[in-house]
Every structure is written in structure tokens, then in C-alpha cells.
C-alpha positions, -999 to +999 in steps of 0.1 A: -247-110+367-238-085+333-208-097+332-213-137+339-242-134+315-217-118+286-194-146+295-218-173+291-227-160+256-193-159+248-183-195+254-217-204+229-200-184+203-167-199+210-178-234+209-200-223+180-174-216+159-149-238+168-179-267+156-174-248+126-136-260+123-150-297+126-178-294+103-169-269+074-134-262+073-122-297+078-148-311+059-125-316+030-096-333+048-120-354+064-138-367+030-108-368+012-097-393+033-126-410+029-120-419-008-144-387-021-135-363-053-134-328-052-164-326-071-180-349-049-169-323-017-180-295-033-211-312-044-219-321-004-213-289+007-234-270-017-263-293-009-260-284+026-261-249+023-291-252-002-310-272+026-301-245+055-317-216+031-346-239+034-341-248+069-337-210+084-367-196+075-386-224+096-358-223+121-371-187+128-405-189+119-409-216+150-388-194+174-412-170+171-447-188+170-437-217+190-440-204+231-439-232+251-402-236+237-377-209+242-350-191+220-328-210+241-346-246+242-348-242+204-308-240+204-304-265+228-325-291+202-305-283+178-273-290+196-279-326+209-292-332+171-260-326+161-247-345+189-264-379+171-256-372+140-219-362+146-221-403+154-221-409+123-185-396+112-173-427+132-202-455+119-195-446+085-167-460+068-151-452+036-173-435+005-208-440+013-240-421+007-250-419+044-215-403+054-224-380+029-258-373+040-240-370+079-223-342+070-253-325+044-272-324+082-245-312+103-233-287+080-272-275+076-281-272+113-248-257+123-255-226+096-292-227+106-283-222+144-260-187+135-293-165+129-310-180+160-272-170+184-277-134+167-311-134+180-305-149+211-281-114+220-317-091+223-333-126+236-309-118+260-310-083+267-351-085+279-339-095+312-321-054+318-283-070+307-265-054+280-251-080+258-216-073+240-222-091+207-186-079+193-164-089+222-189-122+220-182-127+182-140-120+185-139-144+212-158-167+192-127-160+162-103-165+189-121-199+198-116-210+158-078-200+158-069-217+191-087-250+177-078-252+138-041-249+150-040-276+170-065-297+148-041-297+123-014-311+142-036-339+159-052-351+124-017-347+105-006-370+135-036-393+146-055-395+112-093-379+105-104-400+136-095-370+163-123-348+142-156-366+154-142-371+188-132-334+190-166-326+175-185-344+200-164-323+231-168-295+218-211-303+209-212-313+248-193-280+257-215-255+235-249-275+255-235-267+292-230-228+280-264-230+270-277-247+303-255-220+322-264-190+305-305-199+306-299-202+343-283-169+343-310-153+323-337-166+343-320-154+375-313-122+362-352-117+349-364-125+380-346-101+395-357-075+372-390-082+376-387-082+414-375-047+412-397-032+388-425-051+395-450-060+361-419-066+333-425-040+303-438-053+271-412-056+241-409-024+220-438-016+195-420-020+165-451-005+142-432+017+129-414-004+104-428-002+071-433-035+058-425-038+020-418-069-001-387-080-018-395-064-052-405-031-040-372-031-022-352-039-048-366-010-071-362+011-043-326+002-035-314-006-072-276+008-064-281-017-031-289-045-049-264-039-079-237-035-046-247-071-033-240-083-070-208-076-064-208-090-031-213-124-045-177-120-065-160-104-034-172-134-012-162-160-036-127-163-031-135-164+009-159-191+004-129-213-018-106-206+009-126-221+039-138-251+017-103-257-003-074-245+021-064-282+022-062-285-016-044-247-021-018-257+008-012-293-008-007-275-043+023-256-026+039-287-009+018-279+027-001-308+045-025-306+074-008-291+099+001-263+078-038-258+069-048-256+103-021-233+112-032-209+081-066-213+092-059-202+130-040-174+120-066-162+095-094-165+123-070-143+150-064-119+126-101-114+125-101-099+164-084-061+162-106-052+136-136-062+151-130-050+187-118-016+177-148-013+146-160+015+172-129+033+171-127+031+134-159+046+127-155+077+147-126+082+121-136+066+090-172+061+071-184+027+062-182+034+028-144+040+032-140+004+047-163-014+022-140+001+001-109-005+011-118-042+026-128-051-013-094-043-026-083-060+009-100-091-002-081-089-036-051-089-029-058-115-001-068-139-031-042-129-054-016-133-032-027-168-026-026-170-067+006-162-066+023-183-044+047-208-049+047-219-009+030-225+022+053-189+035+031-170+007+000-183+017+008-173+052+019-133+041-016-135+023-037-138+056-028-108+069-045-084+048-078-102+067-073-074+088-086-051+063-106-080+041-129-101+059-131-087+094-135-051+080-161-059+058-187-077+078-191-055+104-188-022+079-221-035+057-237-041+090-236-008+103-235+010+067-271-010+061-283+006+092-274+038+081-282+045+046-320+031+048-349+036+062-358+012+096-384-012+079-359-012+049-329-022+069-344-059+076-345-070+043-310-052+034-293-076+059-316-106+046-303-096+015-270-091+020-273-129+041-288-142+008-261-134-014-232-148+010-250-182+011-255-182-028-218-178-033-211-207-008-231-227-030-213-221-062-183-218-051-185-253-036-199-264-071-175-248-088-149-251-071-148-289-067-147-289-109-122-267-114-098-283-088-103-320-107-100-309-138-075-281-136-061-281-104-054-255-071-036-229-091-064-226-120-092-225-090-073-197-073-067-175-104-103-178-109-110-167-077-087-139-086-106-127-112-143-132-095-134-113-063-117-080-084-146-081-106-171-079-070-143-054-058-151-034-086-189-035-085-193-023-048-168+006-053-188+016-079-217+017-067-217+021-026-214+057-029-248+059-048-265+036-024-255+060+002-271+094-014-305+079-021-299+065+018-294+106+023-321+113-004-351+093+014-343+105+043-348+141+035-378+131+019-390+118+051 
């Protein structure tokens, strides 16, 4: 039952992320070929993740109010949503408002249901199961590579078409992993509750402090300064998901090669985050935040630099130590250098200012591309991410002592 229950949770990631191919980073080639600007592009996708700020908050405000409906059922709503609206990308031909409006929604939901799949991993865990979220959240990487390479193909072949039809599979696909692992969790807490007879109530968690947002930013200034810089560092990621199609056309590429740089970038994602464990035991987190900013640099820079689709390949391998370092490192070094009712907000935090810089970037970025082109957007992302690079080695030390500091005071 553990290890059918991991597996279960696994394919939800994997089809969970692969939906993100379809929605997000294909969203461009898809409008573009629907007679929309740039601007217009960066314009929808900044909308949509306005409206999923908006949207999460409820999202998980109802999860945990609402108990007729489970974590699960919640999911499950939200997935045959998506299911009718993904209709739309075939009803809606050419530049319209309501195509727009189709993907505004599907882009919205999809970032809304990544809090509630986090959630669902200690959802998952009251029935005695351990739940693996790393090996859950590679294999949902390894999902994204395996589909964005041959995506590219098909649409490069087939025309935008193959993208709501693959959408749709992949929708019904990410509904029967739900359906299979609720099954599996209601077996397995029956049979908890058969052995142990009355189930245990969930942990008292009284002994987080609750504080609000202001006294935790003058408590955590060095923090906060840190996720300053984490909204340069993350720009030239967000450009890179939203504008690969535009960077890879600016070099001669089409997209085929897109979806190739796209899977590659995702696979490269997997050895760092299984083996995290392995590099903690020998280096600290503030080592990798470290050394993933400058990865993310040069990452960008590369990408700046080249003069074809080979380059842009070279560049993705320092995700290795960019990206997939990163996230997991401000994870754990969150956990560590604050106090437990502290560490909620730091994530929330840290979630805020990665959704902020998907919203301007896709403003942003949009411009720049129609009025200066690829090149000019890159070099700008050049210059964003060094200056984040800059602000979190500066300061992640600090936020570590006074991590050390209130601690002792404790």
C-alpha cells in the first residue's frame, strides 16, 4: 500500500506538470499562431497570475473550512474545470477575447491547484503512509521533459491543434490518478484505523506563534531584503518559460527546437533534487543559495550570448546548479534559520515574490520583445538576475545569524 500510494501521487504530479507544458510553456506558440502580439501574451499571462494570487487564498481557505468536500474532491473540481474550459482552445478561432479569457482561467486554476498537491502530501500521510514528495516532484520534472520534447515535434509538424487534444489526455489522465490514489487512501486509513482502533487526532500545532506580515518583516529585515533579490534572480526564469519560443526563433530555432530545450531543461532538474539529501550532509543551504544565484547568471547570460539554438542548449545545463538547487535549498534554509510559527509566512513570502516576478516579467517582457526584440529582452534579463544574484549573497548570511540569534534567545 506505501508504495502504490507514492506511486499514485506521483502520476498527479507528472500529469500536473506536464498540463503545465500545455498551458504555460506553450502558451506563446499557441497565441502566436493565433494572430496575438507579444505584448498581448505577456499581457494574458500576467493577468492570470494576478487572478491565481486572488484565487489561492480561497482555494485554501475552502479546503480547510469546507468538510463535506475533501483535499482530494477539491482537486478533482478543479480538474474537470479545466477539462471544459481546455474546450475552448479548439471553439475559439483566431484573436478573440474569449480565447484570451480561456487561457487567463486555465493558466489560473492550474497555479491555484500546486499549493493544494503540496498539501495533499501530509493529506496523505494521516492514513500512517510516508509520502516521498521529492521522488514525487522529480518524477513530475521527468513527466515535463518526456512531453515538451515530443510536443515540439508534433506542433512543428501538425500545427497548434495537437496542444488542446494533448491537453485534454493528459486533464483525463491527472483525474484517474486522483480517483486511484483516493481509493488507496481510503483503504489504507481503514486499515489503520482497524489496527489501532479510535484514529489519533492531528498534531496540536499551538505552538506556532502567530504574527502578522509586518511584525515579520521587521523581524526578518535581512529575509525580506534576501527575497528582494529573489524577485531579480527569478526573472530571467520566468522569461525563459514564457519566451523560449521567441529567444529560439531569434537564433534561427523553431518549435521543435523549443520543446527539446524545454525537455532537457526540465530533466536536468532530477539529480539535484533526488540527491538534495546527500548534498546537505556536505554542504549548508546557504552555500547552494549561493552558488545556484551565480548558477542562474550565467544560465541567463549564456542565453544573452548566443548566436544559436547549440548555445542555448550549453546554457541549460547549469540548471543543475540554478533552478533545481535553489528551490529546494530556500525550502529547507527557511526551515532552519526561523523560528516554527515564523517559517509559514517565510515560505508564503518567498511564494509571493516568485508569482510577482511572473507577473512583470510577462508585462515586461512582452514590450521589450516588440519593441526591441529577443536579444534586448535577454540582456535585460541579464542584468535583473546578477543584480538578485547579488542581493541574496549579500545578505543570506545575515539572515542566518539572527536565525542563530533568536534561537539562543529562546
Amino acid at each position: 500500500m506505501k508504495k502504490l500510494l507514492n506511486i499514485e501521487y506521483a502520476c498527479i504530479h507528472g500529469t500536473y506538470w506536464m498540463f503545465y507544458g500545455i498551458a504555460s510553456s506553450f502558451a506563446s506558440v499557441f497565441l502566436l499562431a493565433r494572430g496575438y502580439s507579444n505584448w498581448e501574451i505577456g499581457a494574458t499571462l500576467a493577468v492570470a497570475n494576478v487572478l491565481a494570487v486572488v484565487l489561492q487564498p480561497i482555494a485554501a481557505d475552502l479546503a480547510d473550512r469546507v468538510k463535506r468536500i475533501s483535499l482530494i474532491g477539491i482537486t478533482q473540481i478543479m480538474t474537470i474545470m479545466m477539462m471544459i474550459v481546455t474546450v475552448g482552445m479548439f471553439s475559439f478561432q483566431g484573436k478573440t477575447l474569449s480565447l484570451c479569457i480561456v487561457f487567463v482561467l486555465l493558466i489560473a486554476w492550474h497555479t491555484v491547484l500546486h499549493p493544494l498537491l503540496n498539501s495533499l502530501t501530509f493529506k496523505l500521510e494521516e492514513c500512517g503512509v510516508h509520502i516521498n514528495f521529492g521522488v514525487a516532484r522529480s518524477m513530475g520534472s521527468l513527466a515535463y521533459s518526456a512531453l515538451v520534447a515530443v510536443l515540439g515535434t508534433l506542433v512543428e509538424k501538425h500545427g497548434v491543434t495537437v496542444l488542446p487534444i494533448t491537453g485534454e489526455i493528459i486533464l483525463v489522465m491527472m483525474m484517474v490518478s486522483l480517483l486511484l490514489t483516493k481509493r488507496s487512501f481510503d483503504q489504507a486509513k481503514r486499515l489503520k484505523k482497524d489496527s489501532a482502533g479510535i484514529p489519533k487526532a492531528g498534531a496540536d500545532r499551538n505552538d506556532e506563534e502567530e504574527i502578522n506580515l509586518l511584525r515579520f518583516i521587521k523581524r526578518n529585515k535581512f529575509f525580506f531584503f534576501m527575497n528582494v533579490g529573489v524577485i531579480g534572480l527569478y526573472f530571467s526564469n520566468s522569461i525563459l518559460n514564457n519566451y523560449m519560443m521567441q529567444i529560439v526563433s531569434a537564433v534561427g530555432g523553431n518549435s521543435e527546437d523549443m520543446g527539446r530545450i524545454l525537455s532537457v531543461m526540465a530533466f536536468l532538474e532530477i539529480p539535484t533534487m533526488v540527491c538534495f539529501d546527500l548534498l546537505r550532509r556536505k554542504f549548508s543551504c546557504q552555500a547552494m543559495l549561493k552558488a545556484a544565484s551565480i548558477g542562474f547568471t550565467v544560465k541567463i547570460a549564456i542565453c544573452y550570448m548566443a548566436t544559436s539554438v547549440t548555445m542555448i542548449f550549453i546554457a541549460q545545463f547549469f540548471q543543475l546548479v540554478a533552478f533545481a538547487l535553489f528551490l529546494p535549498a530556500m525550502v529547507h534554509f527557511i526551515n532552519e534559520a526561523m523560528r516554527r510559527g515564523e517559517a509559514v509566512k517565510g515560505q508564503a513570502l518567498f511564494t509571493t515574490m516568485v508569482t510577482i516576478t511572473t507577473v512583470f516579467s510577462s508585462l515586461v517582457g512582452g514590450i521589450i520583445i516588440d519593441i526591441s526584440g529577443a536579444k534586448t529582452l535577454t540582456f535585460v534579463s541579464t542584468i535583473a538576475t546578477a543584480a538578485g544574484a547579488a542581493i541574496i549573497i549579500a545578505t543570506v548570511d545575515r539572515v542566518k545569524t539572527k536565525g542563530r540569534a533568536k534561537s539562543d534567545h529562546q
